[in-house]
MDTraj code that builds the backbone (N, CA, C; nanometers):
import mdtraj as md
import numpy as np

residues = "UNK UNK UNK UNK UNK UNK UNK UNK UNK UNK UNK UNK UNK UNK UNK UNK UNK UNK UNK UNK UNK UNK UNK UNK UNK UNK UNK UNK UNK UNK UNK UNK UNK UNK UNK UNK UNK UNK UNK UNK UNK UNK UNK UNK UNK UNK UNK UNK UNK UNK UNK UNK UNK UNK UNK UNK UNK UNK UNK UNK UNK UNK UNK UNK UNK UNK UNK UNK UNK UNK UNK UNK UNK UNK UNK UNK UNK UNK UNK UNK UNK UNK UNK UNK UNK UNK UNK UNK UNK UNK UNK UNK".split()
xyz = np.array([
    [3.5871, -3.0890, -2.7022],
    [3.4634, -3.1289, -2.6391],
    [3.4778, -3.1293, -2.4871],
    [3.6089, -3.1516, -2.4201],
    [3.6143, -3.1678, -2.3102],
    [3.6210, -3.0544, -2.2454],
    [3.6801, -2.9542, -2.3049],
    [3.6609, -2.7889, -2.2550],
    [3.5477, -2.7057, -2.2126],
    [3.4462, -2.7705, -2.3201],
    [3.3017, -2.7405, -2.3435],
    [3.2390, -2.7930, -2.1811],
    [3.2901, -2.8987, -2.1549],
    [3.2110, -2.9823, -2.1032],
    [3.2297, -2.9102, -1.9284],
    [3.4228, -2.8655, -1.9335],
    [3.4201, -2.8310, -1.8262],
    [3.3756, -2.6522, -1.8239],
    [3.3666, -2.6278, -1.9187],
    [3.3174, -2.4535, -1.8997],
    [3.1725, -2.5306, -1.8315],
    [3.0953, -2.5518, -1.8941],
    [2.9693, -2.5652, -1.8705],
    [2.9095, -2.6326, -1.7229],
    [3.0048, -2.7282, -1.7009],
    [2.9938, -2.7609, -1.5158],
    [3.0594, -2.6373, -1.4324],
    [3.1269, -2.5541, -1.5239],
    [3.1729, -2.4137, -1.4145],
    [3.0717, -2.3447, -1.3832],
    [3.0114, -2.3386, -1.5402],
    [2.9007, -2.2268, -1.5279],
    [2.7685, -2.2772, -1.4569],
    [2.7195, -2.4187, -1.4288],
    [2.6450, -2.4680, -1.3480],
    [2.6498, -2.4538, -1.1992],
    [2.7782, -2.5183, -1.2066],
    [2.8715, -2.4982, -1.0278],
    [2.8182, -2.3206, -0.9764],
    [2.8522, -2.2525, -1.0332],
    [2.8276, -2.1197, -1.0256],
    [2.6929, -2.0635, -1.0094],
    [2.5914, -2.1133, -1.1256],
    [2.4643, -2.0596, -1.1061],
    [2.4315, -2.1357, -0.9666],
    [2.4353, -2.2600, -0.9489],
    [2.4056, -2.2964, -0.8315],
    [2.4817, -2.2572, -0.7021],
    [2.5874, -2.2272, -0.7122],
    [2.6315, -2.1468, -0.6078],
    [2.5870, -2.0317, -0.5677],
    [2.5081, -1.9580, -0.6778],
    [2.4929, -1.7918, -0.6729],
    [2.2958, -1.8419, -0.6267],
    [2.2625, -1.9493, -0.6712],
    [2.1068, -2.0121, -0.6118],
    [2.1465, -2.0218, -0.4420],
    [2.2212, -2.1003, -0.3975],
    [2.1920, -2.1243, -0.2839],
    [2.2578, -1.9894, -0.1687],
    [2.3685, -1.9394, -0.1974],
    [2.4458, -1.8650, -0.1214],
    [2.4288, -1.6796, -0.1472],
    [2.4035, -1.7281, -0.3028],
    [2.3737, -1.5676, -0.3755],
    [2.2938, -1.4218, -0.3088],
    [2.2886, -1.3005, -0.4046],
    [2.1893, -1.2134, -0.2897],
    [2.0893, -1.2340, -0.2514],
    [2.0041, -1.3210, -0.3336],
    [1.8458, -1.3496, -0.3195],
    [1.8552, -1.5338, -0.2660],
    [1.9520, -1.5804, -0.1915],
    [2.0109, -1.7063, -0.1725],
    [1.8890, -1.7829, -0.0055],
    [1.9622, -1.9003, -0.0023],
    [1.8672, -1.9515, 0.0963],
    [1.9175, -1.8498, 0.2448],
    [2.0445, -1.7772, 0.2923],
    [2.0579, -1.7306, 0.3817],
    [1.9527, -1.5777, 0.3760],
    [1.9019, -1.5094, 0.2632],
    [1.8297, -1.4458, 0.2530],
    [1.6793, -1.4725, 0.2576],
    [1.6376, -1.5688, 0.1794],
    [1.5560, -1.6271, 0.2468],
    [1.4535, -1.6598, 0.3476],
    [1.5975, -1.7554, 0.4597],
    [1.6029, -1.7277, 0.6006],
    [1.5101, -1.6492, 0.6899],
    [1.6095, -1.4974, 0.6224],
    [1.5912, -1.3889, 0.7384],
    [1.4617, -1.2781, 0.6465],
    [1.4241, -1.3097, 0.5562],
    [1.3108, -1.2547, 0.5394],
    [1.1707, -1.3421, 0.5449],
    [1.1886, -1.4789, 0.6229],
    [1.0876, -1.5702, 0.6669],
    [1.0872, -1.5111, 0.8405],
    [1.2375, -1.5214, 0.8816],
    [1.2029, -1.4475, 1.0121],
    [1.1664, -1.3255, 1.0737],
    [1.1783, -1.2418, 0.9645],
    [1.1263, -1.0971, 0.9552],
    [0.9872, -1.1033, 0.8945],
    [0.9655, -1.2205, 0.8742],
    [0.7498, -1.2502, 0.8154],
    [0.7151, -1.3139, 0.9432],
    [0.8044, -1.3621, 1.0356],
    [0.6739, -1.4882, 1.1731],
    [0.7148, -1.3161, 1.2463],
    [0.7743, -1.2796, 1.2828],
    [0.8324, -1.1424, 1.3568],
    [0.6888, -1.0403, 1.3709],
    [0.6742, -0.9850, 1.2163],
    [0.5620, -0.9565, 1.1634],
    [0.4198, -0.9973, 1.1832],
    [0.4512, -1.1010, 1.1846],
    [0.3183, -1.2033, 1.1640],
    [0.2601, -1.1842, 1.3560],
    [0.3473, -1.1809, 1.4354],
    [0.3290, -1.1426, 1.6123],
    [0.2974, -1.0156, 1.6375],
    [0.3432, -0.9246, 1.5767],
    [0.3287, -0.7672, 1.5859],
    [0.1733, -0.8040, 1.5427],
    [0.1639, -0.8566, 1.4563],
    [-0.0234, -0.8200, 1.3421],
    [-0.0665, -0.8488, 1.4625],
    [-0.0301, -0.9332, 1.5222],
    [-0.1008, -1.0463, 1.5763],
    [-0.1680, -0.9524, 1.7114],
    [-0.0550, -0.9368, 1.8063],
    [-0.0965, -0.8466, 1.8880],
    [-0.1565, -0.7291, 1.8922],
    [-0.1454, -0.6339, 1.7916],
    [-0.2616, -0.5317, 1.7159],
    [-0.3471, -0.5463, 1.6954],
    [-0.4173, -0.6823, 1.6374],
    [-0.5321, -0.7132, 1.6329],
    [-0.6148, -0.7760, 1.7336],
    [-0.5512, -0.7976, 1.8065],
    [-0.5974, -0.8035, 1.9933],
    [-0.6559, -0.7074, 2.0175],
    [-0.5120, -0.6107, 2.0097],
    [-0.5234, -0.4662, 2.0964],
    [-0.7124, -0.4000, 2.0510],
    [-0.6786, -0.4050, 1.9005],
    [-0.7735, -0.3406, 1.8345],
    [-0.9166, -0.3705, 1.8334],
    [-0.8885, -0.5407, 1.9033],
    [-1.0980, -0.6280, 1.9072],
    [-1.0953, -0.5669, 2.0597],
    [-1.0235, -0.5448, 2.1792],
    [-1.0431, -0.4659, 2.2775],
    [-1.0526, -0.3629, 2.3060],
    [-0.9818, -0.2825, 2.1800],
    [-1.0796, -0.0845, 2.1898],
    [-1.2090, -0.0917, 2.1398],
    [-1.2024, -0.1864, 2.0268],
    [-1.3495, -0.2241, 1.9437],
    [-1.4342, -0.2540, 2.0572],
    [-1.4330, -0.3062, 2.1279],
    [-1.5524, -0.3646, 2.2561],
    [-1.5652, -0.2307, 2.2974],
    [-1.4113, -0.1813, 2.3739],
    [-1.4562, -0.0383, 2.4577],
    [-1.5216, 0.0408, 2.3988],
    [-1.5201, 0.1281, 2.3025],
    [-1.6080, 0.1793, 2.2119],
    [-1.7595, 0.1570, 2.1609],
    [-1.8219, 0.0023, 2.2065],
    [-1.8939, -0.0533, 2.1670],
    [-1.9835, -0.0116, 2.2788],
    [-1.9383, -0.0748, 2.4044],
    [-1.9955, -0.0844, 2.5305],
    [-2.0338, 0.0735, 2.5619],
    [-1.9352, 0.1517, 2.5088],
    [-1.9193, 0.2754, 2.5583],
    [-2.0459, 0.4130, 2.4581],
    [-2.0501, 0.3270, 2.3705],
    [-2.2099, 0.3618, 2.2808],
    [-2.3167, 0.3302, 2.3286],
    [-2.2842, 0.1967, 2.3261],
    [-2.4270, 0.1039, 2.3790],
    [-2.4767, 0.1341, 2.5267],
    [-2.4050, 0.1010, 2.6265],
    [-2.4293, 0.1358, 2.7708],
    [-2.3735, 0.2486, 2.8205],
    [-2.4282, 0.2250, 2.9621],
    [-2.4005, 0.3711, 3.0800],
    [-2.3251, 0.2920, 3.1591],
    [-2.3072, 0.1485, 3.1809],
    [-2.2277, 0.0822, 3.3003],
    [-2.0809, 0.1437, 3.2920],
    [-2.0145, 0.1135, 3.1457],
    [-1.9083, 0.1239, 3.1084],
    [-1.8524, 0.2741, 3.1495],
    [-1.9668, 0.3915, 3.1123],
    [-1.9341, 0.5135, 3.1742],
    [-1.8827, 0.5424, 3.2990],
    [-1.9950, 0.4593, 3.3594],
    [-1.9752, 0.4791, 3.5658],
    [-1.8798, 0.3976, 3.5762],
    [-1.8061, 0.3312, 3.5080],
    [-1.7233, 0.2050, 3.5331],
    [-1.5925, 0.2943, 3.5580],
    [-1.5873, 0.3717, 3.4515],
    [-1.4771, 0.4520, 3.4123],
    [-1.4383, 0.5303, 3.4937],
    [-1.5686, 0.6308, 3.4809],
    [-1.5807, 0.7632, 3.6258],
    [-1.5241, 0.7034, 3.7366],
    [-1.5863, 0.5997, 3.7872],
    [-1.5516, 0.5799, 3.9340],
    [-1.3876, 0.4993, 3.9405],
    [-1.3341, 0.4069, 3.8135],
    [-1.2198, 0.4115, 3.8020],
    [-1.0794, 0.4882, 3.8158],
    [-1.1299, 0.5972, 3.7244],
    [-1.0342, 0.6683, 3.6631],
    [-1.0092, 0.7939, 3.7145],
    [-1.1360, 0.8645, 3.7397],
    [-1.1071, 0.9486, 3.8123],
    [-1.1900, 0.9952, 3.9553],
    [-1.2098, 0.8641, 3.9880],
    [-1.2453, 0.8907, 4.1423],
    [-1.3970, 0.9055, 4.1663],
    [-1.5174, 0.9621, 4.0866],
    [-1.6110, 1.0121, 4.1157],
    [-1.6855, 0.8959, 4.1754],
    [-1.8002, 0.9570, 4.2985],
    [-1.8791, 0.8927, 4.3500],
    [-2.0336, 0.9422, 4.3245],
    [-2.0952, 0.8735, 4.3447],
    [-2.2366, 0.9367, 4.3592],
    [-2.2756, 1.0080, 4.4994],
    [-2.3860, 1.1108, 4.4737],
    [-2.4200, 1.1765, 4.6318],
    [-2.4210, 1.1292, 4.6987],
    [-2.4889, 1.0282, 4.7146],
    [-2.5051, 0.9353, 4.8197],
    [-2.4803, 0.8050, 4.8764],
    [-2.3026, 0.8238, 4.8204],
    [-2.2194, 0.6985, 4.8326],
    [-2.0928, 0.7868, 4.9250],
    [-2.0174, 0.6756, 4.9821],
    [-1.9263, 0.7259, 5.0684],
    [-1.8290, 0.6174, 5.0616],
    [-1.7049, 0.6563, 5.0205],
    [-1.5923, 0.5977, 4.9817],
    [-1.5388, 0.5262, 5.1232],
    [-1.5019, 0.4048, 5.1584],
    [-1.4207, 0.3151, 5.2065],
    [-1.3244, 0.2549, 5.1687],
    [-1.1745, 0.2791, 5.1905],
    [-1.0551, 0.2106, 5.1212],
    [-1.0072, 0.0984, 5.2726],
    [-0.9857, 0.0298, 5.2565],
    [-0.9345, -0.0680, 5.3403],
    [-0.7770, -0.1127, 5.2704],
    [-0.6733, -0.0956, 5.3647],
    [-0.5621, -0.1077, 5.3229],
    [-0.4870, -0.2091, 5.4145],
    [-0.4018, -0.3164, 5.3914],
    [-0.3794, -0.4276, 5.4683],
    [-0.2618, -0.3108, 5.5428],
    [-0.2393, -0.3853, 5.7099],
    [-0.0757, -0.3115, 5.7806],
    [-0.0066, -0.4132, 5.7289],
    [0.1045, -0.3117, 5.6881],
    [0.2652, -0.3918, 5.6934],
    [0.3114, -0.4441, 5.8177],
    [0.3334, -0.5371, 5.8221],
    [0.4501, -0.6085, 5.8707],
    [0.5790, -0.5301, 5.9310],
])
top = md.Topology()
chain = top.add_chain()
for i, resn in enumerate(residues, 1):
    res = top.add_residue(resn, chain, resSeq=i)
    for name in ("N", "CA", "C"):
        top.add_atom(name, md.element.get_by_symbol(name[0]), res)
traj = md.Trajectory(xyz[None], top)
């Protein structure tokens, strides 16, 4: 009976060893909770990115501001009857 008794706290000792430390163990766990908040920041910032092309796209249907916004941004254009002024501070 006493053999029994200690096989069977081996084989406990063990499953619970192979629970906490094992392949699928709390150190695994762990690092696939920190590879989910990791994840969870990437979504996170994509779905930023993505409600701010969503606007650009929006504005860029809906209105003409966003157009001239751009033009005169991006690549410089003026209207006929505008005349560009850059004011640049002197260095020191």
């Amino acid at each position: 009976m006493r053999g029994v008794t200690l096989v069977l706290l081996a084989l406990l000792g063990y499953v619970h060893a192979e629970l906490w430390f094992g392949r699928s163990g709390l150190p695994r766990v762990l690092e696939l909770r920190a590879q989910v908040n990791e994840q969870q920041a990437l979504n996170e910032q994509a779905r930023a990115r993505n409600e701010r092309l969503q606007a650009e796209v929006t504005d860029l249907q809906t209105g003409r501001e966003i157009i001239e916004e751009k033009a005169r941004a991006e690549l410089g254009m003026l209207r006929p009857d505008e005349l560009l002024v850059q004011y640049t501070h002197p260095t020191r």
